[in-house]
LOTOR-529103 format. One line per 3 residues: their letters; for each residue x, y, z of C-alpha. Coordinates in steps of 0.001 Angstrom, whole numbers, plus 500000, padded with zeros to 6 digits. Each point is the difference from the previous one (the first is absolute). Layout:
A) X/Y/Z; ...
***
This chain:
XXX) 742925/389435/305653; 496211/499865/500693; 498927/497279/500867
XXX) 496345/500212/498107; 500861/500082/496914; 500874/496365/499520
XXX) 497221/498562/502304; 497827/501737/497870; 501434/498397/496705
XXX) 499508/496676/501975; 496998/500455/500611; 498859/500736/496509
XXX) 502054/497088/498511; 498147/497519/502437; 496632/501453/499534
XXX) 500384/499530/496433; 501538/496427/499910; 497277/498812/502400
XXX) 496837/498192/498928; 496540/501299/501571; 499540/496545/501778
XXX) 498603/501233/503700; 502084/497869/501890; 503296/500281/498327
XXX) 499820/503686/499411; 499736/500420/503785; 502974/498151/500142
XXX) 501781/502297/497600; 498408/502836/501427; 501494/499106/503934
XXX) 503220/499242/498288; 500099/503430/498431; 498895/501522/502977
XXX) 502676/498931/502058; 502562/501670/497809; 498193/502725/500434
XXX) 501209/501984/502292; 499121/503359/499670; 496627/501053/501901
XXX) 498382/501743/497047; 496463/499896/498243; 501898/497109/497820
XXX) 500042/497575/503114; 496389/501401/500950; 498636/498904/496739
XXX) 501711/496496/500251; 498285/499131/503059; 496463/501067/498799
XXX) 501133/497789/496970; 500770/497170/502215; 496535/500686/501762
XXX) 498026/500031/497411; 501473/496682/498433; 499404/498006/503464
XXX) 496766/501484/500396; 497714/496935/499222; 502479/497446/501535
XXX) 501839/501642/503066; 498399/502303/501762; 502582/500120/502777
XXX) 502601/501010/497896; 497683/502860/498340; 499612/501333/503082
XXX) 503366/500311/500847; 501244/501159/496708; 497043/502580/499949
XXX) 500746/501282/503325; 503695/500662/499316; 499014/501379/496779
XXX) 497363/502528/501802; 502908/501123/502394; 502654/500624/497356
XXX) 497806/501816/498157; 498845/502314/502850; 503427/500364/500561
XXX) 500808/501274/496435; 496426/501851/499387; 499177/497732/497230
XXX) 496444/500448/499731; 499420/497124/497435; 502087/497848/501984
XXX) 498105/500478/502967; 496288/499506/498228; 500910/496898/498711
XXX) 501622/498581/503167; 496896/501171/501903; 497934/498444/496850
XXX) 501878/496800/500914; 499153/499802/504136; 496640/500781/499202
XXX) 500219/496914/497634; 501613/497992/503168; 497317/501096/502490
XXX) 497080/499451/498133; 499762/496545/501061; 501120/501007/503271
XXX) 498794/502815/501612; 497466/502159/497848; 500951/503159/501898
XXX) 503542/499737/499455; 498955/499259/496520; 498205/503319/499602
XXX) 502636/501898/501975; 502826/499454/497732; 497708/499923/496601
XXX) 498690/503425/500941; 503119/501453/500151; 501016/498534/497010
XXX) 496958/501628/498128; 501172/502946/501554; 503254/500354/499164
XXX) 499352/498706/496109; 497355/502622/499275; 502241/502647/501199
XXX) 502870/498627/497749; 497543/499432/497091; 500866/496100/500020
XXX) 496136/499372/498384; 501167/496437/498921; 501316/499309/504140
XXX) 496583/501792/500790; 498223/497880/497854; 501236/496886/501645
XXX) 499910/501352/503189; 496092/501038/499905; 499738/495954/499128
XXX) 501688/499212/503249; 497635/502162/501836; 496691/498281/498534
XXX) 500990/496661/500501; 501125/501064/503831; 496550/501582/500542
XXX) 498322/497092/498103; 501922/497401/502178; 498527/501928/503062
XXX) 496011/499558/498170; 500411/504235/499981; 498486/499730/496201
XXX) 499040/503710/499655; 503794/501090/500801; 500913/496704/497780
XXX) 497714/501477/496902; 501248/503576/500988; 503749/499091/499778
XXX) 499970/497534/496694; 497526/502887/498245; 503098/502688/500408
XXX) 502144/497162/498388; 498280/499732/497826; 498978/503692/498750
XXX) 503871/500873/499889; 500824/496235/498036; 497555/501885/497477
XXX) 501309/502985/500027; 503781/498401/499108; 498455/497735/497588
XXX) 500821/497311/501620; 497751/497071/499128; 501743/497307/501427
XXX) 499740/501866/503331; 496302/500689/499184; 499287/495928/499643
XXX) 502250/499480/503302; 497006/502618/501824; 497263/498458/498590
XXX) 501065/496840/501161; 500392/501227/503460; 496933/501799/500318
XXX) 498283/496790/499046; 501669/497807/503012; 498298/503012/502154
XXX) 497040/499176/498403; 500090/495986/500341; 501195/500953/504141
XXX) 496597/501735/499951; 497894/497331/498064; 498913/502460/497231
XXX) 501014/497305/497328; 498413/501898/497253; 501796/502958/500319
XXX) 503368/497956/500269; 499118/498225/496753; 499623/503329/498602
XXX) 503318/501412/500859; 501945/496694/499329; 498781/500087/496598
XXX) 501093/503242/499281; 503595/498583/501422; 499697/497515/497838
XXX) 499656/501923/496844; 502663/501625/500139; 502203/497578/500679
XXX) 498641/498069/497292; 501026/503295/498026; 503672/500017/501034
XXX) 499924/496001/500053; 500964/499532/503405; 499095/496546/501290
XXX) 501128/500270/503003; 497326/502833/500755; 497585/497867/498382
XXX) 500359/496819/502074; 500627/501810/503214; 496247/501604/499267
XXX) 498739/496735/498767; 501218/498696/503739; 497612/502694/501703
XXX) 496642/498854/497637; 500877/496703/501688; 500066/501617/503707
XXX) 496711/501810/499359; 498226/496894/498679; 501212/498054/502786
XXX) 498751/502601/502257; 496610/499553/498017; 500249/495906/500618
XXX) 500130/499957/496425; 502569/497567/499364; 500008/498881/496737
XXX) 500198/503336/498480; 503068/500843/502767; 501839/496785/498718
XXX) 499651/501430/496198; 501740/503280/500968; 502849/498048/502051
XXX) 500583/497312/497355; 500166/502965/497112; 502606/501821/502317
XXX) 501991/496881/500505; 499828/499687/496649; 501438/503220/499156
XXX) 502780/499552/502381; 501144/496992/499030; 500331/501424/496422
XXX) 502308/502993/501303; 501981/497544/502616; 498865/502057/502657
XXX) 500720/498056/502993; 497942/502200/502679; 497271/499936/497950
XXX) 499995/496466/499553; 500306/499660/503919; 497192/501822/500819
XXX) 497268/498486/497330; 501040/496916/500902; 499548/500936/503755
XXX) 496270/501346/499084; 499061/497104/498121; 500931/498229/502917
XXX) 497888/501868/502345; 496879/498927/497785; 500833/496501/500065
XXX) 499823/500443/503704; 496847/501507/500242; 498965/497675/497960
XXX) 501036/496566/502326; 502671/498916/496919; 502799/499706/502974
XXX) 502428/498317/497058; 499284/502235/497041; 500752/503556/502579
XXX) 503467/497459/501297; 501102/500132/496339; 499427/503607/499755
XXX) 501754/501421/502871; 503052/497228/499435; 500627/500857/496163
XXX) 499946/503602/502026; 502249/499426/502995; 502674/498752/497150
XXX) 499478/502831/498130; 500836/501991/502996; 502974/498601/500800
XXX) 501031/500907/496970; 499640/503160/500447; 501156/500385/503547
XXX) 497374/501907/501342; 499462/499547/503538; 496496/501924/500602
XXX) 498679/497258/496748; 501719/497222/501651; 497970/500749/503269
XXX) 496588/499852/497729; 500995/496581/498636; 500871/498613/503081
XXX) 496896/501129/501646; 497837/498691/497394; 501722/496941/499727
XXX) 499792/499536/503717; 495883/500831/499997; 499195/497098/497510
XXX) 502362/497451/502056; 497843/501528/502922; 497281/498806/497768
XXX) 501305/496444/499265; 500566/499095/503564; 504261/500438/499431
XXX) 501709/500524/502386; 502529/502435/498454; 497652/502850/500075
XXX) 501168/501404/503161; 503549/499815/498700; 499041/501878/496328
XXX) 498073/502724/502530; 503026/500533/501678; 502503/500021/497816
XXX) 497215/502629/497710; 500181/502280/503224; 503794/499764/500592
XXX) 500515/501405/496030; 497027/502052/500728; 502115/501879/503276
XXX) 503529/500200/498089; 498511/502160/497230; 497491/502236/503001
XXX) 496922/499255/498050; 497064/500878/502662; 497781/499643/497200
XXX) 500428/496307/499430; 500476/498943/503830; 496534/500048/501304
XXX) 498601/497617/497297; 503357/497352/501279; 499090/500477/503301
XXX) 496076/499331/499355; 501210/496816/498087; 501957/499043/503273
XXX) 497026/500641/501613; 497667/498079/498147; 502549/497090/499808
XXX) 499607/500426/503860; 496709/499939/500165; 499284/497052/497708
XXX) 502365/497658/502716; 497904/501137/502558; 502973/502281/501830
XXX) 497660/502964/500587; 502922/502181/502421; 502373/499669/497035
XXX) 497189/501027/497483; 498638/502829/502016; 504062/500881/500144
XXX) 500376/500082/496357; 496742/501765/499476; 500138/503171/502581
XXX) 503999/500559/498674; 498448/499658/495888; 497318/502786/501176
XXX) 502122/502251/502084; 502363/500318/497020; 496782/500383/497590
XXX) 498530/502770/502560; 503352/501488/499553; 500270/499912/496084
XXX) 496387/500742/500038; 499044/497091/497766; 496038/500195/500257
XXX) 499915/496435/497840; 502905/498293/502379; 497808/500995/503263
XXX) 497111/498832/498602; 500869/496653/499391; 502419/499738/503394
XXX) 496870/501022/501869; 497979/497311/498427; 502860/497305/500824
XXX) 500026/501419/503511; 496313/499406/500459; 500413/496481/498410
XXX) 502461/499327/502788; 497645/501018/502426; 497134/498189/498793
XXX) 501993/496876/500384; 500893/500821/503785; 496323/500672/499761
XXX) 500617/503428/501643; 497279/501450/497538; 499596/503481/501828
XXX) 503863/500682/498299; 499276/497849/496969; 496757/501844/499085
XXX) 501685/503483/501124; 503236/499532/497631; 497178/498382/497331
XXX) 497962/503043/499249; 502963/502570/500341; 501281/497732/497279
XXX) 496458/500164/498127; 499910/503727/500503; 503408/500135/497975
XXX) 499143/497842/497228; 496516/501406/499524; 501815/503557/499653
XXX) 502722/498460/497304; 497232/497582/498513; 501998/496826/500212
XXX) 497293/497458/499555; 502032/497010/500263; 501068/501229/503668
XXX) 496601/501234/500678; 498639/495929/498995; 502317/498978/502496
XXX) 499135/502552/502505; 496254/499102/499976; 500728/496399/500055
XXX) 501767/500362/503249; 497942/502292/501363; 497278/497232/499849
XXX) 502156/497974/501865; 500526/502389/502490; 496430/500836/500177
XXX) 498512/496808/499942; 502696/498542/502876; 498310/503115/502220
XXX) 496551/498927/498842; 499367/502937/497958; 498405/498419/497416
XXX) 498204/502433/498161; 503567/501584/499218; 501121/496778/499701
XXX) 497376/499149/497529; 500358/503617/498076; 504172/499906/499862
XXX) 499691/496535/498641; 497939/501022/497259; 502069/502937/499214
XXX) 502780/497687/499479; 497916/497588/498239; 499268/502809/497911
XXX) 503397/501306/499093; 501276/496332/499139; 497844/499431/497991
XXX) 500831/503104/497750; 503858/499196/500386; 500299/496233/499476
XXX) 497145/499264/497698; 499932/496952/497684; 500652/502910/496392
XXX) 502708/501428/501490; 501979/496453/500452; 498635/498989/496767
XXX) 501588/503188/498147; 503564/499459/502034; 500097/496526/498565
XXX) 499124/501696/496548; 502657/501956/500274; 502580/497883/501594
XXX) 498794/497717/496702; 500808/502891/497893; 503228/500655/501276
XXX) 501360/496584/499270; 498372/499494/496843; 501458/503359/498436
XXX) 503471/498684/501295; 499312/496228/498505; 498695/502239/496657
XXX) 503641/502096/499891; 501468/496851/500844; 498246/498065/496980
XXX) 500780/503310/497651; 503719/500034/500732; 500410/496336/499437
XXX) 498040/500307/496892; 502576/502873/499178; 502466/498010/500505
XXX) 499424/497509/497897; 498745/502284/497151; 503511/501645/500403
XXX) 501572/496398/499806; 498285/498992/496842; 501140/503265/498311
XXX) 503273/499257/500601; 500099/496286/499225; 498301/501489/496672
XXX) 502501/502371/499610; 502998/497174/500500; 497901/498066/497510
XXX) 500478/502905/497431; 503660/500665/500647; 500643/495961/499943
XXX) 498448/499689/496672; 501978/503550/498512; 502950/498086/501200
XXX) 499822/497240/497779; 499123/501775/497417; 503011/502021/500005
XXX) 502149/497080/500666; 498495/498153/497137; 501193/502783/497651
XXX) 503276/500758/501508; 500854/495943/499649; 498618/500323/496061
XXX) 502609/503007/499646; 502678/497712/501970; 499451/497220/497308
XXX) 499832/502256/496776; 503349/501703/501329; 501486/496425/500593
XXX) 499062/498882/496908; 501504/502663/498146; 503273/499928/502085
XXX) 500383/496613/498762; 499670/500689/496378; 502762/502821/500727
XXX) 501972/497409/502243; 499980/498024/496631; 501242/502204/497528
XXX) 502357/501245/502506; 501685/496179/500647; 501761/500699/496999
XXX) 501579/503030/500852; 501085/498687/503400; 501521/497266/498213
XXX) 502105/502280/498113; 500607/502038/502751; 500677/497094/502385
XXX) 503845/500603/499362; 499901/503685/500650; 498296/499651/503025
XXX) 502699/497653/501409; 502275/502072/499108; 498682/502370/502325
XXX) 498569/497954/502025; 503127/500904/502899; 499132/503864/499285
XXX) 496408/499105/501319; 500824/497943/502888; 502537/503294/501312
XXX) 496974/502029/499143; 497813/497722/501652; 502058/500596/503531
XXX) 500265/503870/499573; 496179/500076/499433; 499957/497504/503245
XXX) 501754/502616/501913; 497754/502605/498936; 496871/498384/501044
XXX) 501364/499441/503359; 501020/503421/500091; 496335/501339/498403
XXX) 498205/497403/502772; 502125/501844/502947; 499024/503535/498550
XXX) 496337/498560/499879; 500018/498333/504008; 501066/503972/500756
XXX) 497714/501619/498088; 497276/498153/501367; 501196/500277/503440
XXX) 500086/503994/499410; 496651/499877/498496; 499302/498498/503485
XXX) 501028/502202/501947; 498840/503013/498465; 496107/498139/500052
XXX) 500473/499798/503397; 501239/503588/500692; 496990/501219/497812
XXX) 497542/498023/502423; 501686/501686/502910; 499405/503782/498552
XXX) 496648/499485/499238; 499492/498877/503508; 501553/502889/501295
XXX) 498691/501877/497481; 496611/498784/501100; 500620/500603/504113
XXX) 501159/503498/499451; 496991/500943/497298; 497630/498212/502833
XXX) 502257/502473/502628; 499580/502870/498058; 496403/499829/499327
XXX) 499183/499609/504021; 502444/502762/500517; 497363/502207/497322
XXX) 497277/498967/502766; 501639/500944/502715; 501098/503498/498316
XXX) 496322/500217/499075; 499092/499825/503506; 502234/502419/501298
XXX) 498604/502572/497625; 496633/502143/501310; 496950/497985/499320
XXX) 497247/501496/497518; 497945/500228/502724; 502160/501769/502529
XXX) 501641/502313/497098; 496312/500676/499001; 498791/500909/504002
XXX) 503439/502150/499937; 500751/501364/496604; 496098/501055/499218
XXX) 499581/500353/495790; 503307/498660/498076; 501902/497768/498128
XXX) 502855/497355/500362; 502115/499030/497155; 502385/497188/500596
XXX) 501557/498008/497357; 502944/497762/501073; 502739/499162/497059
XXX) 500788/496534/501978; 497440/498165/502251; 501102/502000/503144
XXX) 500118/503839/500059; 503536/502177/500629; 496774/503088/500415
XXX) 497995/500373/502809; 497233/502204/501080; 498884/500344/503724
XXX) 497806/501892/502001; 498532/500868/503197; 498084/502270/502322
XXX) 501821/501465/503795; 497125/502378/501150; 499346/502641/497498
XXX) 502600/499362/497937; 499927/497651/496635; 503678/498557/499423
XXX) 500436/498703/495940; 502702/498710/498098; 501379/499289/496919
XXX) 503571/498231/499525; 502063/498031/498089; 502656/498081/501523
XXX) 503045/498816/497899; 499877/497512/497632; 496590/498345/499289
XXX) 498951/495875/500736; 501075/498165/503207; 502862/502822/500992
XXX) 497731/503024/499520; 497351/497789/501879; 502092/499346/503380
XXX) 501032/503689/499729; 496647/501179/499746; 498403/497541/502917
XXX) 502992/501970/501894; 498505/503589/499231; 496335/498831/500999
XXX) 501293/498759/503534; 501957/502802/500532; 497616/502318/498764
XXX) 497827/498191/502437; 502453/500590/503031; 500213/503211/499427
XXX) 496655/501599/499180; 497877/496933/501576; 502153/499786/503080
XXX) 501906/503491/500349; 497434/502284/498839; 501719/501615/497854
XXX) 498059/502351/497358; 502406/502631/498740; 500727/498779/496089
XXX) 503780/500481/500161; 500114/498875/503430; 498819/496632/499352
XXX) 502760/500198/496973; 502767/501013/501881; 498711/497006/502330
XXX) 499625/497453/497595; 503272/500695/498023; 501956/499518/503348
XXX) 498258/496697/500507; 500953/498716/496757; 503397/501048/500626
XXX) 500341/498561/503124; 498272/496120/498470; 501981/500221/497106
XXX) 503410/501483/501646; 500229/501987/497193; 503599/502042/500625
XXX) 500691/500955/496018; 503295/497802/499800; 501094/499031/496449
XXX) 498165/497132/499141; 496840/500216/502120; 496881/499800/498578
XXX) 497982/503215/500135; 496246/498288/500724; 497676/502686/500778
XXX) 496481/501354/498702; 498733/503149/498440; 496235/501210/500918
XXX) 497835/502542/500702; 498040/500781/503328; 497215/502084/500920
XXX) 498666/500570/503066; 496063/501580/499916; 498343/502022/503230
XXX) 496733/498622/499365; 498625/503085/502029; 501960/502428/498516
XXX) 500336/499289/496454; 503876/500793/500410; 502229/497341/498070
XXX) 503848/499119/500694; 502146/498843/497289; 503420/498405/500071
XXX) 501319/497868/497275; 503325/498060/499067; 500733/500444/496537
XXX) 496274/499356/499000; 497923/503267/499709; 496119/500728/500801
XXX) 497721/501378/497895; 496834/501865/501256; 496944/500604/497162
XXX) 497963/502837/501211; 495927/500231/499690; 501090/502780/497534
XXX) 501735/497107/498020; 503171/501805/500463; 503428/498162/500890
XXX) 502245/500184/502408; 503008/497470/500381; 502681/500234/502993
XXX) 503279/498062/499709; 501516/498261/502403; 503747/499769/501239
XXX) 502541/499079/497858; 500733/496688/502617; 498695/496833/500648
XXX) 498849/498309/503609; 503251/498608/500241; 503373/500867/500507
XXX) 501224/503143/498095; 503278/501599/499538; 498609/503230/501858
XXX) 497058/499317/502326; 498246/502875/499987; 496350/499843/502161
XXX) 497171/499665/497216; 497977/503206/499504; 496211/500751/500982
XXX) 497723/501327/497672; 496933/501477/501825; 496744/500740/497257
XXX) 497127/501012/500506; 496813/497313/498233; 496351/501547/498677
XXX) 497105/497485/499705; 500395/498078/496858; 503726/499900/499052
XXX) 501791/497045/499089; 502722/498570/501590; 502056/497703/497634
XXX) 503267/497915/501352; 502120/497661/497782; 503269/497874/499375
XXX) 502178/500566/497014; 498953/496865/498237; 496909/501968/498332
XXX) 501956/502879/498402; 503223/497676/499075; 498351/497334/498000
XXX) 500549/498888/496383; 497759/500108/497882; 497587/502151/497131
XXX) 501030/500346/496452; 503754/500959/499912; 500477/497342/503551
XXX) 500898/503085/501956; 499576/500720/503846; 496240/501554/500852
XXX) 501790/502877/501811; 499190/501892/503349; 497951/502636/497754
XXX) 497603/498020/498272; 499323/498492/503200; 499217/503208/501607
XXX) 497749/501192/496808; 497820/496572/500645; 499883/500882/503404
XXX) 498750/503514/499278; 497256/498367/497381; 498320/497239/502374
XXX) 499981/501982/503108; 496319/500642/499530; 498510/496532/499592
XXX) 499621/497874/503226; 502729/498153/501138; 498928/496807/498845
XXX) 500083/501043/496160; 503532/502000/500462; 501600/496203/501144
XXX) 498569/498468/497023; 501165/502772/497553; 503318/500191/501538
XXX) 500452/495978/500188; 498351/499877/496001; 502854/502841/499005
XXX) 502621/497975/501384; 499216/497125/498426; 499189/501586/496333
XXX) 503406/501462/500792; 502098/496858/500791; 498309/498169/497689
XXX) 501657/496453/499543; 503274/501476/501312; 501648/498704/503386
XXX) 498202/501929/503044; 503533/501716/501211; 499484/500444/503776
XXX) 497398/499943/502534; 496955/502451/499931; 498335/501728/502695
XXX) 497796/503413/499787; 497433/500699/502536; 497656/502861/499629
XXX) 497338/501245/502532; 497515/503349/500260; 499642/502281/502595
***
């Protein structure tokens, strides 16, 4: 029996029943994995799954998954396999080692422009920029997120244009050209203001805040970040809650309100335990730890270490120096100056490393404050103005007002004091312009504003409230008052019909006088009767207690089936997506396929048709097939064709049409262990397959059952039928013939199912036929490709009209 087949059914089943949660799905996904034991491009795309899901939460594991993905898929020659695995230790090293980081995104790029992969190139020409950006290379940053962006154009793809202009505008903050990076975050912004995504919108909103910071402009920086917290608090987005909070932290620090910033970043290390994150955790903690530094508490050192410890388990070289220049200062501010200078030199080696201009800056400044204190002021003014030089390049005033203040230090403890005297009015200067007297004034305004517009939702809800508890104390009022009415008249009817019994009760006294003695006379009849009816009640009340308990049980069975009903509809529908995504892109049939046309119309949610196609050298491989039955049994069948079809072309090389029949009719066999024994079932597909020489014009044909059709420039047609068998087991199994025809510039190509030509439908509710369908063929085959799908797609529905579609329809066309 092979052993695929069911794995692969597993696999399906489990991808469909899972949620998308990140953490649970990799759960599902190792689980399904580990059944998995074939090594085929099935387990190479689980483990890029499971790489990409721990990607902004375990970067260990994404290496390790993305390595053994990388060498499985070099093993098997999967090229898309191996560009995203390489995609993925690019991703790793990034924050690592930047030439690593370019070594395996290169060849990534590589490998998905010779594949055609433009949405993997896309995302890989991202990678690049922000690698180059990292290492303050803007020109090769710019170069890199431009070619993203030209091709995110040319797919149409305006999501992916927003996601470039947003990264071209962090190159521009890195370089201090603010207004340029306004510019290009705006035009981010717009569209995703156009497709409504928040979460684009408050991620920009977060870089406005980091440029007016930059600028010392804080209250316009706390606007953006209090807007962006807004907006992801509205969509529950946890991250993004995080990190406003975290930002509006940072200005409360720079701002001396120690408390306030505590708030912030402990509302955010909750938050991130939530979530689980490590790389956040180490953010809280280290923030947390630099305002205890700040109040004098002695748990700072403990909150640095335990930010670095989370910071090493996830490899985050990124976040490391700014722990270890916390250490440092923690260090330095209890007067241990070998520990500080320890802490310091291992913060800037890894910077040097990372090349983190910003993170060697402000280590080189804490290494000259060191110095200054150990009043060895040929180091401290040495480290001082490398660190000056740096900050003047990435126009960090805040940095550069600290830099000049020490350097008058410096210079005045040597008795410069003309430097000392011109550095201290530089950073007189610069402080001035950062913490003046309007800008603390406008952060109070704001901070006002904030909690007045949440006292003034808070005011209009109550008021709300009560409004919508007066409308329905009205509304009881109403029903209260209806009520009496209507029991006022129903007791007036009550009396009148009393009143008139007991006139009737009268005249009939006399009559029950004079039947007094009759009805003793029967009065033993009516007792007997009396005890029959007795038994029949008891009897009636038993049939009821049943009844009721039936009634029961069939309430509860109907709950069940709608449940299941409800799991397999949810099943079904994630089996369509996966179906979908098995089938050629638009993009890649476009790059492959040139001018044409794909019509596919499913009868159920999933598809028993397929279409597939590919490229081996010169040749172009298409199909056209319809595998028995149509819905969920058709589907698995054809998800089996595709892989083979895979295996064989993709993997053997295979490019003779009835070759790769022959091939894939065995396989089927073989997974089905088809043997033709009374009883079996006979599961199977027919189709048609053409293989093209690109070079030479010279076309291949074999078909099962389902024939091709060829409409010449000379609108003249030609029709070739295939073998009277099916890709599956036959009573005689006879090798499928190749057709060999020779194409002129501007014939049509046309391939199709059955389901067209057999459907219901028209005036008399008769089949279309095969010959009608030819004769349409024969009348669009001049108009582009485009207007032949909608023609054909409007016949067929003018056709079927409000009749059942019968089975599943697939017809693609394409021009030489």
């Amino acid at each position: 029996m092979n052993k695929r087949i069911p794995i692969l059914l597993l696999l399906s089943a489990l991808m469909v029943a899972n949620a998308f949660s990140q953490k649970a799905n990799v759960d599902s996904l190792e689980n399904v994995l580990k059944l998995h034991s074939a090594e085929d491009t099935v387990k190479a795309n689980m483990l890029i799954a499971i790489g990409q899901a721990v990607s902004t939460f375990d970067n260990n594991k994404m290496l390790s998954t993305a390595s053994q993905a990388l060498e499985l898929s070099e093993r098997l020659m999967f090229l898309k396999g191996q560009s995203e695995s390489l995609f993925l230790l690019g991703l790793y090293y990034k924050n690592n080692d930047k030439s690593q980081a370019l070594y395996y995104a290169k060849r990534a790029l590589s490998i998905a422009e010779k594949i055609k992969y433009w949405t993997g190139v896309v995302r890989v020409l991202n990678l690049i920029g922000g690698i180059y950006g990292s290492l303050s290379k803007m020109d090769l940053a710019l170069e890199y997120y431009q070619r993203a962006l030209v091709l995110s154009e040319e797919l149409n793809d305006k999501l992916g244009m927003a996601k470039c202009y947003s990264y071209i505008a962090m190159e521009h903050i890195r370089d201090a050209n603010y207004p340029k990076a306004i510019q290009y975050l705006q035009k981010s912004t717009k569209i995703y203001e156009a497709f409504d995504n928040r979460i684009g919108i408050s991620s920009n909103l977060s870089s406005l805040g980091v440029i007016y910071v930059r600028q010392g402009n804080y209250p316009l920086s706390l606007d953006c970040y209090q807007k962006s917290l807004s907006i992801s608090e509205e969509l529950n987005n946890k991250d993004g809650i995080s990190a406003c909070l975290n930002n509006i932290g940072n200005i409360y620090v720079s701002q001396n309100k120690s408390q306030l910033a505590l708030q912030m970043y402990t509302k955010a290390l909750n938050i991130n335990n939530e979530i689980g994150d490590k790389g956040k955790l180490s953010a809280s903690y280290l923030n947390i730890g630099i305002i205890y530094q700040k109040l004098n508490n002695p748990k700072a050192l403990e909150y640095f270490e335990t930010a670095l410890r989370y910071s090493e388990e996830v490899s985050s070289k990124l976040t490391i120096p700014n722990i270890l220049s916390s250490m440092g200062d923690y260090h330095l501010e209890h007067k241990d100056y070998p520990k500080a200078l320890d802490s310091y030199r291992q913060a800037l080696s890894i910077a040097n490393e990372i090349s983190h201009k910003r993170y060697s800056c402000k280590i080189k400044y804490a290494i000259g404050r060191v110095y200054l204190k150990q009043k060895n002021y040929t180091n401290a003014l040495s480290n001082s103005l490398q660190s000056l030089a740096i900050a003047n390049e990435l126009k960090l005033l805040v940095v550069q007002k600290d830099l000049h203040g020490q350097l008058s230090e410096i210079y005045a403890a040597t008795h410069d004091y003309k430097n000392a005297y011109i550095n201290h009015t530089r950073y007189k200067a610069l402080n001035d312009s950062l913490f003046n007297e309007t800008n603390t004034q406008k952060i109070a305004e704001l901070e006002y504003n904030s909690k007045y517009e949440k006292e003034k939702q808070s005011l209009e809800l109550a008021q709300q409230k009560k409004d919508v508890i007066q409308a329905a104390a009205k509304r009881q009022l109403r029903i209260i008052m209806l009520s009496l009415i209507v029991a006022f008249i129903l007791v007036s009817l009550l009396a009148i019909y009393v009143y008139r019994s007991y006139r009737i009760k009268r005249k009939s006294n006399i009559l029950l006088t004079q039947q007094k003695q009759e009805i003793e006379t029967k009065n033993d009849d009516l007792v007997q009767l009396n005890e029959e009816i007795s038994v029949q009640r008891e009897e009636i009340t038993a049939q009821r207690d049943e009844i009721e308990a039936q009634r029961d049980l069939v309430v509860q069975q109907k709950d069940h089936i709608e449940a299941q009903k409800e799991k397999i509809t949810d099943s079904i529908d994630y089996a369509r997506h996966i179906q979908q995504a098995l089938l050629p892109s638009r993009a890649y049939a476009t790059a492959n396929l040139g001018e044409h046309f794909i019509l596919f119309k499913p009868k159920d949610v999933v598809s028993g048709d397929f279409y597939w196609c590919t490229r081996v050298n010169e040749y172009l491989i298409v199909t056209v097939a319809d595998c028995t039955g149509h819905g969920v049994p058709g589907a698995f069948m054809s998800m089996l064709g595709i892989s083979f079809l895979n295996e064989i072309v993709g993997k053997k090389g295979v490019v003779r049409a009835s070759d790769i029949l022959d091939q894939l009719r065995k396989s089927v066999v073989d997974a089905l262990q088809q043997k033709w024994q009374t009883g079996e079932q006979k599961e199977g597909m027919d189709m048609a397959l053409v293989v093209i020489n690109t070079q030479t014009a010279q076309l291949q044909y074999a078909g099962a059952q389902n024939p091709l059709y060829i409409v010449t420039a000379g609108n003249e047609l030609k029709a070739i039928k295939g073998d009277n068998q099916t890709v599956a087991i036959n009573i005689e199994m006879k090798p499928f013939t190749n057709h060999e025809i020779a194409l002129s510039k501007g014939d049509c190509i046309y391939l199709a199912t059955d389901g067209y030509h057999d459907q219901f439908g028209g005036f008399a509710n008769k089949k279309f036929k095969r010959k009608q369908l030819k004769d349409l063929f024969v009348s669009i085959s001049a108009k582009p490709m485009t207007e032949q799908l909608i023609i054909l797609d409007n016949t067929f529905e003018r056709w079927r009209g409000s009749g059942e579609q019968i089975d599943d329809v697939t017809i693609l066309g394409m021009r030489v």
